[in-house]
C-alpha positions as CSV (number, residue, x, y, z in Angstrom):
1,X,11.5,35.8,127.8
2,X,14.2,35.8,130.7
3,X,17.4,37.4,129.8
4,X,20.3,37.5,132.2
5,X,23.6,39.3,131.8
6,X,27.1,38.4,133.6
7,X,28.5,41.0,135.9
8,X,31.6,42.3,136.2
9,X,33.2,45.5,138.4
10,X,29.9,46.4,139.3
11,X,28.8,46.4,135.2
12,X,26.7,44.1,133.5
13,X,27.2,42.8,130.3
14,X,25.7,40.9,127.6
15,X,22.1,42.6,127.0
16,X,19.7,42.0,124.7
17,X,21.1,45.1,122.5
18,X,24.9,43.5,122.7
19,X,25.4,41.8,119.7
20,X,29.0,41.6,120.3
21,X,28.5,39.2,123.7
22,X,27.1,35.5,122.6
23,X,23.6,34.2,124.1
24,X,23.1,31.3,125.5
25,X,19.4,29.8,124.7
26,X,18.1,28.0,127.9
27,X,15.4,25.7,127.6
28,X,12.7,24.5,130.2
29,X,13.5,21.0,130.7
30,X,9.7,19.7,131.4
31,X,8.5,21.5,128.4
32,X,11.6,22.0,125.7
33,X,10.7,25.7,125.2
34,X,13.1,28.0,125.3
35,X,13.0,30.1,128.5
36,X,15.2,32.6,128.1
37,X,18.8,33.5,127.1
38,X,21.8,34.0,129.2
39,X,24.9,36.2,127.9
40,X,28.4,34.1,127.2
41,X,31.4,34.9,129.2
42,X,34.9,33.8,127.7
43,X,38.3,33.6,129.3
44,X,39.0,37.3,129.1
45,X,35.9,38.0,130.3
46,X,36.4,36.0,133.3
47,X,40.0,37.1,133.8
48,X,38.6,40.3,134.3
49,X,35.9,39.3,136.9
50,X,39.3,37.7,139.1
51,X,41.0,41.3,138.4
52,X,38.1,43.1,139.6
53,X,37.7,40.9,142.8
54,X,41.4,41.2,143.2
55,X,41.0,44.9,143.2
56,X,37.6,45.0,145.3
57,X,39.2,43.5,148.0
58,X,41.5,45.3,150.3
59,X,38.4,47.9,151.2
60,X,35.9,45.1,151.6
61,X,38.0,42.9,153.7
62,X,38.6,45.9,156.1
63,X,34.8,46.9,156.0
64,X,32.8,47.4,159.0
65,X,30.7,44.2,160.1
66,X,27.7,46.8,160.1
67,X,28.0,47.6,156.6
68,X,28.3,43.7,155.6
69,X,25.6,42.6,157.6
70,X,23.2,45.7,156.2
71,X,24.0,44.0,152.5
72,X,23.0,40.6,153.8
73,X,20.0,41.6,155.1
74,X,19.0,43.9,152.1
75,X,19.6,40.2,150.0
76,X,17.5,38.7,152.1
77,X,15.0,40.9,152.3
78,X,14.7,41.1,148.1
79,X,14.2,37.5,148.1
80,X,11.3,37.5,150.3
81,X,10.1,40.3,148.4
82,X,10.7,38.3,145.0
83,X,9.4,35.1,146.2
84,X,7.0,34.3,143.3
85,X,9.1,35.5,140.8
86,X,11.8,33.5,141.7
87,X,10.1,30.6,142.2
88,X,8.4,30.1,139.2
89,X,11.9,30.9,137.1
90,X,13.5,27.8,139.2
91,X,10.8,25.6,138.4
92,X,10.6,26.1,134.9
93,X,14.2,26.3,134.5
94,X,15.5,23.0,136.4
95,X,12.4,21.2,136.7
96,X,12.2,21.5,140.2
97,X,8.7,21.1,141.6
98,X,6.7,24.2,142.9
99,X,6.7,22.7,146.7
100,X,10.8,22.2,146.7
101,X,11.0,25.8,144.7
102,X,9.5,27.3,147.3
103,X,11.5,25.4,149.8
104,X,14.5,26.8,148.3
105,X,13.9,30.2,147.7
106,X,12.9,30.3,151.4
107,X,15.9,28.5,152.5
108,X,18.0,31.6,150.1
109,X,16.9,33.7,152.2
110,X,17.5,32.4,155.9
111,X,21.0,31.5,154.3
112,X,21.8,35.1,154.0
113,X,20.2,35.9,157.3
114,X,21.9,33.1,159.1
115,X,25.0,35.0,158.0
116,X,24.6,38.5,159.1
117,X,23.6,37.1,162.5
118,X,26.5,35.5,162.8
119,X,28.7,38.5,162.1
120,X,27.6,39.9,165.2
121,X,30.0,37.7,167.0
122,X,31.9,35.3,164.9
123,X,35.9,35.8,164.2
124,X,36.8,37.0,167.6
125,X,37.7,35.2,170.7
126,X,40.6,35.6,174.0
127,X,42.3,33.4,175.0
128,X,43.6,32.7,178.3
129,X,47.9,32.1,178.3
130,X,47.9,32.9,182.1
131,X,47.8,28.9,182.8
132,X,51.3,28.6,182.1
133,X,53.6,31.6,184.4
134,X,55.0,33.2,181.3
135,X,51.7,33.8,180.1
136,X,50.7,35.9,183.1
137,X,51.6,39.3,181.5
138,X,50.2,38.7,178.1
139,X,46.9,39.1,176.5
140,X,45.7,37.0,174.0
141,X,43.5,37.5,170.5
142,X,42.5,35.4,167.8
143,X,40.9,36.9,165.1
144,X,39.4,35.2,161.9
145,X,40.8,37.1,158.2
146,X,39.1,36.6,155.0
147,X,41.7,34.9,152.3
148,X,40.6,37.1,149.2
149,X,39.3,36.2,146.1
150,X,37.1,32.6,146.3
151,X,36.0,31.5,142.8
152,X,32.6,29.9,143.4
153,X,31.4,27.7,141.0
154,X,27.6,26.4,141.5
155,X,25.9,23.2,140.1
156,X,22.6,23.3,138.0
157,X,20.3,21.6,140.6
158,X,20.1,24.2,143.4
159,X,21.3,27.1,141.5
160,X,19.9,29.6,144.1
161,X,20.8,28.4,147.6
162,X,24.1,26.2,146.8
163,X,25.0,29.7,145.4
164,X,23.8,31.2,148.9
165,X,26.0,29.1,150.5
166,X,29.1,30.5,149.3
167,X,28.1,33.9,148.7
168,X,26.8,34.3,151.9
169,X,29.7,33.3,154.0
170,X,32.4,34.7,151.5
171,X,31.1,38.2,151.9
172,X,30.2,38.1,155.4
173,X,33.5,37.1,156.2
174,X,35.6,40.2,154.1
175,X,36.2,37.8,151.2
176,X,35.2,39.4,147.4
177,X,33.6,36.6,144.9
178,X,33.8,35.3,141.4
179,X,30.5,33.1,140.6
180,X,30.5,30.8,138.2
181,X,26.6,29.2,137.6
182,X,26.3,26.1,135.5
183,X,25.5,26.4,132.2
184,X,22.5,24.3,132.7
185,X,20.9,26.8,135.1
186,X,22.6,29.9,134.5
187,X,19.8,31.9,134.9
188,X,18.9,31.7,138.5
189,X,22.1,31.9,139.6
190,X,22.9,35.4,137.4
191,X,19.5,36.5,138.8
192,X,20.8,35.9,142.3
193,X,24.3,38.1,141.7
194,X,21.5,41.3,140.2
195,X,19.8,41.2,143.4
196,X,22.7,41.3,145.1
197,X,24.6,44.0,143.5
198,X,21.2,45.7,143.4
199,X,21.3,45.2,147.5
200,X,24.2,47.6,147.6
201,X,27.1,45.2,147.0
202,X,30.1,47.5,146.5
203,X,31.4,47.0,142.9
204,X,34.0,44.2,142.3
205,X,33.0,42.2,145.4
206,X,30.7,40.1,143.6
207,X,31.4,38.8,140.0
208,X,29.2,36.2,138.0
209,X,30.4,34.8,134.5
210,X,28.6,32.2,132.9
211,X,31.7,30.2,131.3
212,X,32.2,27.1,130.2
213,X,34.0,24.7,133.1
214,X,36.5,24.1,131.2
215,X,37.5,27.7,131.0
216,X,36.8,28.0,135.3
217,X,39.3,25.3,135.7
218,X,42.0,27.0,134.1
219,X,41.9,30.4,135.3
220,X,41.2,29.1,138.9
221,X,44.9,28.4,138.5
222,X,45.5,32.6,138.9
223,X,47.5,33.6,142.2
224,X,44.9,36.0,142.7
225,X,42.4,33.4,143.2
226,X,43.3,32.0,147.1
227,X,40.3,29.5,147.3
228,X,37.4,27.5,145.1
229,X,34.6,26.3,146.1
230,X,33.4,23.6,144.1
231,X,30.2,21.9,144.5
232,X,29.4,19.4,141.1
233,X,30.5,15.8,140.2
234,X,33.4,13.9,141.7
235,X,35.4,13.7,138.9
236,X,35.2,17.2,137.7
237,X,35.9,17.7,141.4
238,X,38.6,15.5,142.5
239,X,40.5,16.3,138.8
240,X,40.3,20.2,139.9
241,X,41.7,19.6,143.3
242,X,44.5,17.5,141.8
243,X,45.4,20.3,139.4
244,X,45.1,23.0,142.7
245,X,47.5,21.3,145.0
246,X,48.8,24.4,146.2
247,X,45.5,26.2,146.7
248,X,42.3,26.4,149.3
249,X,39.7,23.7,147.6
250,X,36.3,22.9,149.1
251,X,34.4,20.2,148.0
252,X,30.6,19.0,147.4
253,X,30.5,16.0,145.5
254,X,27.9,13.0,144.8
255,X,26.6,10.9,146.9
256,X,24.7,6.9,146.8
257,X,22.6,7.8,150.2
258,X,21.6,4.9,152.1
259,X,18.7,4.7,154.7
260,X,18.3,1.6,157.3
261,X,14.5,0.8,158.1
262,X,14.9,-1.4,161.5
263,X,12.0,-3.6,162.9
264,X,11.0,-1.1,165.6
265,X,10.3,1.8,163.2
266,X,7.2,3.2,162.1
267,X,7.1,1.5,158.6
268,X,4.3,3.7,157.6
269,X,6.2,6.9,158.0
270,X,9.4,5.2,157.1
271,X,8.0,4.7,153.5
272,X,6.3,8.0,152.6
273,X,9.6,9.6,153.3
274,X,12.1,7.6,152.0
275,X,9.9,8.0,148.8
276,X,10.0,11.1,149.0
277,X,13.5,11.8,150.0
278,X,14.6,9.1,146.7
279,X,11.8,10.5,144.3
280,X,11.4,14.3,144.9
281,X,12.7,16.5,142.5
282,X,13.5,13.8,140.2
283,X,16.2,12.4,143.1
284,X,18.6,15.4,141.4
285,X,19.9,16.0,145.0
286,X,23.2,14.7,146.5
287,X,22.0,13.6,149.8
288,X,18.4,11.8,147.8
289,X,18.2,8.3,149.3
290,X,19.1,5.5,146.5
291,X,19.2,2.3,148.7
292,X,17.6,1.7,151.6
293,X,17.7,-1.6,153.9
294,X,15.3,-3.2,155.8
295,X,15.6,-5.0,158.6
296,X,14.5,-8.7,157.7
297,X,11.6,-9.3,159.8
298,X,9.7,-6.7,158.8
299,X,10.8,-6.5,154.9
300,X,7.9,-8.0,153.2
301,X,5.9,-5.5,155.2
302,X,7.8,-2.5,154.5
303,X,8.0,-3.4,150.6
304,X,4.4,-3.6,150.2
305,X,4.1,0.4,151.9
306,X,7.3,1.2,149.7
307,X,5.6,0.0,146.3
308,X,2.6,1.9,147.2
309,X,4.6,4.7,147.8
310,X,6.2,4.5,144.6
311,X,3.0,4.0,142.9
312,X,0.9,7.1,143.8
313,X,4.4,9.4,143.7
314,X,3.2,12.3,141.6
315,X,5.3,12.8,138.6
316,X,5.0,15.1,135.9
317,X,4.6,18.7,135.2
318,X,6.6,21.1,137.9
319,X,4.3,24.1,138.1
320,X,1.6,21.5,138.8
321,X,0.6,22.0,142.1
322,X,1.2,18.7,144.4
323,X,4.3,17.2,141.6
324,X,6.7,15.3,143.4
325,X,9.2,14.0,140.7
326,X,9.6,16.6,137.4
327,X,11.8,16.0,135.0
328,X,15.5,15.3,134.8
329,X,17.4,18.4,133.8
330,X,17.4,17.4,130.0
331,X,16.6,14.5,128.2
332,X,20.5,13.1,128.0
333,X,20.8,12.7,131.6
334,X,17.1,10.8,131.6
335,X,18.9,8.2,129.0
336,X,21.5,7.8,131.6
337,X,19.2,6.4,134.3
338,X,17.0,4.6,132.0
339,X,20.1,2.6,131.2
340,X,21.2,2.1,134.4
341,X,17.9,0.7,135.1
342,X,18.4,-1.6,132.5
343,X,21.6,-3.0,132.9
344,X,20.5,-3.9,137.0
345,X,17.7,-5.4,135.4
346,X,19.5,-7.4,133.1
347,X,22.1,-8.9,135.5
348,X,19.0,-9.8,137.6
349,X,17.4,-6.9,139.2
350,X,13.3,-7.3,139.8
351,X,11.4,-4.2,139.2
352,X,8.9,-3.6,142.0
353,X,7.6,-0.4,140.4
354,X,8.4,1.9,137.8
355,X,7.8,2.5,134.0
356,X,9.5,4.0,130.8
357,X,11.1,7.4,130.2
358,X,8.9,9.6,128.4
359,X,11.6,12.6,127.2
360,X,13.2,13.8,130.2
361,X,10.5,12.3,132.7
362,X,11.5,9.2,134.2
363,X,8.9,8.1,136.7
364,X,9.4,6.8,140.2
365,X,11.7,3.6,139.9
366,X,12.1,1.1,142.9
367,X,14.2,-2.3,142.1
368,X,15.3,-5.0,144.4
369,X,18.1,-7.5,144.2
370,X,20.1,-5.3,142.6
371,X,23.9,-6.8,141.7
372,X,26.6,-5.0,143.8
373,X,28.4,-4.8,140.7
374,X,25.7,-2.5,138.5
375,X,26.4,1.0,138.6
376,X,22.8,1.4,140.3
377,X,24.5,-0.7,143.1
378,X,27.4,1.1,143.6
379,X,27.1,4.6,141.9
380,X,25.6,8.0,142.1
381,X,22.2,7.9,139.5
382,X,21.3,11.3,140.8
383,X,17.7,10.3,139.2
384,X,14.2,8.7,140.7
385,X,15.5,5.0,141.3
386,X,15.4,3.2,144.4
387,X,16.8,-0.1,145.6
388,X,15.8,-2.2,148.6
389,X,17.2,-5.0,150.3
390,X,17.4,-6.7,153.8
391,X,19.6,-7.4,156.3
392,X,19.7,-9.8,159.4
393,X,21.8,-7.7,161.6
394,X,22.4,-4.1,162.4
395,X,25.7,-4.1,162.4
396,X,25.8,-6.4,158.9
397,X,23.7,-2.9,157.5
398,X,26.5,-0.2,158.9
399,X,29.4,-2.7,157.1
400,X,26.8,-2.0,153.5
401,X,26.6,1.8,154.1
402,X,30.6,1.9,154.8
403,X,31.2,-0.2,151.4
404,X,30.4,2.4,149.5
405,X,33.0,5.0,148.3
406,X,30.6,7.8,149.3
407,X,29.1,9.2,152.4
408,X,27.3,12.4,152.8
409,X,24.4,11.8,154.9
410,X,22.6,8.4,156.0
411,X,19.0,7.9,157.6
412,X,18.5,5.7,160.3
413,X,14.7,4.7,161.0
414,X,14.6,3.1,164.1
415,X,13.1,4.5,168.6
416,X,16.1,2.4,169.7
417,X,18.6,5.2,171.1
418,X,21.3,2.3,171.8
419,X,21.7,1.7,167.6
420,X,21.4,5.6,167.0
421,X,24.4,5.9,168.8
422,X,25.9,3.0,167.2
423,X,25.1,4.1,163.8
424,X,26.5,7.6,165.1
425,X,29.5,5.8,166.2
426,X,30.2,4.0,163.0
427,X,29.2,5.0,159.7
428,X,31.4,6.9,157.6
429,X,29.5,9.6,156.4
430,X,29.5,13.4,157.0
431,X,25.6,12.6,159.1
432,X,23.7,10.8,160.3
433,X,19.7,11.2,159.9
434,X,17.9,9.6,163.3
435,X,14.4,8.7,162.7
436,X,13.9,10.5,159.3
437,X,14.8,10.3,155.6
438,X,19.0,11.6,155.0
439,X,18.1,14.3,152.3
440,X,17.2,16.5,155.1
441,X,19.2,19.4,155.5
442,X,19.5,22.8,157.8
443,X,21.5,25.4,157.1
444,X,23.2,26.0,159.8
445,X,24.3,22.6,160.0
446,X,27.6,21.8,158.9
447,X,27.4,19.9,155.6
448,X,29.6,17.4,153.5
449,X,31.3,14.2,152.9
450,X,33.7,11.9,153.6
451,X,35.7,9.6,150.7
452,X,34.8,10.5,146.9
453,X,32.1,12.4,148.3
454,X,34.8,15.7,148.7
455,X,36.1,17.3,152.0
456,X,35.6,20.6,153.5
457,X,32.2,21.5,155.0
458,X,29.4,23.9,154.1
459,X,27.0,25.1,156.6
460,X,27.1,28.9,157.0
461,X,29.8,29.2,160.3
462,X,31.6,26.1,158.9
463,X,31.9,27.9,155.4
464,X,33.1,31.0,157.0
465,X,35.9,29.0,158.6
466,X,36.7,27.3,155.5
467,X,37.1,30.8,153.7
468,X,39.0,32.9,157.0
469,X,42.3,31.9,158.8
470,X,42.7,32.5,162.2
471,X,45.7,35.0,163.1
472,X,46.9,35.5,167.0
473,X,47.7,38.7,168.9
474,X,49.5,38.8,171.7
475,X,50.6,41.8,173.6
476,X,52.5,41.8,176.6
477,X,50.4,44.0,179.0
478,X,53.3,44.4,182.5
């Protein structure tokens, strides 16, 4: 049995002999046993995390980039050292098949790498002034300062490295850190802030409370707090950026990804990923693809490869080896698709391939002729359904992807370099996925939306601007 406690000034809290801190029961989503139990935080609780952080960081900011990268590494290096371990706990506790656990827990650790090598020269640059006369005895500095306390708060489906991605930055930069994991996988994310403060992590600089939202939202509201970083649902989102008008917001939000499969493309490959870019991990991912259009000529072609695909999709247990869709994070949110399904369906939908829930399992889903007005048409399912349609002309495909109110990532399957570029050109989204399926994702890359889909981007470098602002020196040298 897991247990995982929060932590607080460098304390933790909530162990199996606490009676006086609540646990939380967390149960394995696949199987419905209980895994393991995480401790409660309440308001005070996390009052006292933003306190500590407050308190944590005038030494931390002013640290030496040696002594931040050393802790970044050490992180790093515990994960790779913890590998199995870690993996197996994210599986059973989101579901997540063994190959995209692995994935992750590997991606945790470059994360934290990519970080301290960045330290070596990122916040620092001169600037010439000498261009203009009056700028001929000066010298010029820029210099990148961390903003203090940045409340994190992490969604269930990639509780380690969507954690990684603001912890990361945040403490390479000077900032200190209040996590918040979700309460539907608070157990990876409390394991991550152990191994960290374990690492060496000063006490104070990094907090983790499992509370309920509703209790983040207010309390990110505290002067002391100076940024949150929110990745989770658009409207949880977009409601806490309304209430934070005065304040530093970052946000990941949902997405309705979109891949175009043109005529020159090979259709083969095209279908093995797109099914497993809409199908893997249960499509629980923001950038998973859930329509994808075909260019006309070659769409009774390409359907046959993608009901294949569809077909032979492993679905089922996570720890199974070679399991591409698991199960949906808990049995409510597999009612959700299942009605979605039905409702396209029942406007006029055809099912190409698919069949019924069983608990939280929905199996591999592909419709087509889907009604632009069903929420599968125009909505984020975050679930194993696919729909597929075709278009005549290129550009008629770019006006589909731009209808819809979201836009993180799009794939474009296609040699022609001439509609890459006009793709590039043209589609509102944060990326755009030449010749592959757009739930890819590098770290290094700068990552986000556009529209409902938030603002701000991830990305290490691109977080660590989001959480610095720049400050200028200059010093008259004659």
């Amino acid at each position: 049995m897991i247990e995982a406690q929060n932590l607080i000034a460098g304390h933790f809290f909530g162990g199996a002999c606490n009676q006086s801190v609540g646990k939380q029961p967390v149960v394995a989503p696949y199987t419905g046993h209980t895994l393991g139990f995480a401790s409660e935080g309440g308001r005070e609780d996390l009052q006292s995390a933003i306190d500590a952080a407050h308190e944590a960081f005038p030494a931390w900011s002013r640290s030496p980039r040696h002594e931040r990268q050393g802790l970044l590494r050490r992180v790093a290096s515990a994960v790779r050292m913890r590998e199995e371990e870690l993996v197996r706990l994210l599986s059973q506790e989101v579901g997540k098949p063994l190959a995209w656990s692995q994935g992750e827990v590997a991606r945790l650790a470059i994360t934290f790498d990519l970080a301290a090598d960045l330290l070596s020269g990122y916040g620092l640059e001169a600037l010439p002034v000498d261009f203009d006369p009056r700028g001929a005895d000066y010298r010029c500095t820029v210099e990148r300062f961390p903003l203090g306390v940045i409340l994190c708060i992490v969604p269930y489906n990639w509780p380690f490295n969507l954690a990684a991605h603001k912890l990361a930055p945040a403490l390479a930069t000077g900032n200190t850190v209040v996590l918040k994991p979700s309460q539907q996988a608070p157990l990876s994310t409390l394991t991550l802030a152990k191994i960290v403060h374990e690492a060496g992590c000063p006490p104070g600089v990094l907090n983790a409370v499992n509370v309920p939202g509703r209790i983040a939202g207010e309390l990110a509201a505290d002067p002391k707090v100076k940024m949150v970083s929110f990745t989770g649902s658009p409207a949880v989102g977009w409601a806490l950026k309304k209430s934070l008008s005065d304040k530093r917001v970052s946000l990941e939000l949902g997405g309705n990804a979109s891949a175009i499969v043109c005529a020159d493309a090979d259709l083969d490959e095209a279908a093995e990923r797109i099914a497993l870019g809409a199908y893997g991990y249960a499509g629980q991912v923001c950038i998973a693809v859930q329509h994808v259009l075909v260019e006309a000529a070659v769409y009774p072609a390409f359907c046959e490869r993608l009901i294949r695909a569809t077909e032979r999709c492993p679905a089922g247990d996570p720890l199974a080896t070679g399991t591409v869709c698991g199960p949906l994070i808990d049995e409510d949110a597999a009612r959700k698709i299942e009605s979605w399904i039905d409702e396209a369906i029942q406007a006029g939908a055809r099912r190409l391939a698919g069949g019924e829930r069983r608990g939280a399992l929905v199996p591999p889903t592909l419709l087509e002729e889907v009604p632009g007005h069903t929420r599968l048409a125009c909505q984020e399912v975050f679930g194993p359904v696919l729909t597929v349609a075709p278009f005549e002309r290129f550009s008629e495909a770019l006006e589909r992807v731009n209808r819809s109110e979201y836009g993180i990532h799009c794939g474009v399957f296609t040699r022609d370099l001439r509609l890459a570029e006009e793709a590039f050109r043209t589609l509102e989204v944060g990326g755009v996925i030449v010749g592959d399926y757009p739930t890819l994702r590098f770290d290094n890359m700068p990552y986000g939306g556009v529209k409902k889909s938030g603002f701000g981007r991830e990305g290490v470098r691109y977080a660590m601007d989001e959480m610095t602002e720049p400050k200028t020196l200059l010093v008259k040298v004659r």
